[in-house]
C-alpha positions in Angstrom: 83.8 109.4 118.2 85.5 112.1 119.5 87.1 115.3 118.9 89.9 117.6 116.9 91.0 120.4 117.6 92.6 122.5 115.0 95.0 125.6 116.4 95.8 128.7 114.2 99.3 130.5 115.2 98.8 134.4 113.6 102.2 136.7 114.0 101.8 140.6 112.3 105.3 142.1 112.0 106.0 145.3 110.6 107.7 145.8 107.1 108.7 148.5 105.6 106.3 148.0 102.3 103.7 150.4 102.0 100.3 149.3 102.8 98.6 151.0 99.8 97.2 153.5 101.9 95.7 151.0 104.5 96.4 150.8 108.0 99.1 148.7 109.0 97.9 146.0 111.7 99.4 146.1 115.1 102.4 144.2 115.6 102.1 141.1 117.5 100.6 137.1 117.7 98.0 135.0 119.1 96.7 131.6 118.7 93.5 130.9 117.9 92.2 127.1 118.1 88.2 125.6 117.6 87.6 122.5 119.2 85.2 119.8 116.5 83.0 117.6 118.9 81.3 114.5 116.9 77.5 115.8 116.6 75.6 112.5 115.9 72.5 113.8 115.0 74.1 115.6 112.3 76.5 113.2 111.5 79.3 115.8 111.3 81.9 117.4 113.7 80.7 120.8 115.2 82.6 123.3 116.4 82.6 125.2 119.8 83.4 128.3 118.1 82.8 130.8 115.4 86.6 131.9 116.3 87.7 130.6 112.5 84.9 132.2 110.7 85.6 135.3 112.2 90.0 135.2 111.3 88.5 134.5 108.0 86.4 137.6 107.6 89.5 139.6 109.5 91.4 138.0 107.0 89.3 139.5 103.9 88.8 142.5 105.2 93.1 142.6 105.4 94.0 141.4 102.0 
């Protein structure tokens, strides 16, 4: 079947807004991309990574 590969550009800047009394992130970007393989057992695309799970729980953590 193949595969997709799904890419995440992230880019912190700072503002001047407070961060109700959080730590600001450091300033800067990355990109973040999981490859899906075709799993036929499963009948489902499987990723190589955890790499999105882990933004997401970065992400709650954040906001």
């Amino acid at each position: 079947m193949g595969f997709v590969a799904a890419t995440v550009a992230e880019v912190t800047t700072l503002m001047a807004e407070d961060c109700g009394g959080r730590v600001a992130p450091e300033p800067g970007s990355r990109t973040i991309t999981v490859t899906y393989h075709w799993d036929s057992a499963t009948q489902r695309y499987m990723p190589d990574s955890d790499a999105f799970t882990l933004l997401a729980h970065e992400n709650r953590q954040r906001y």
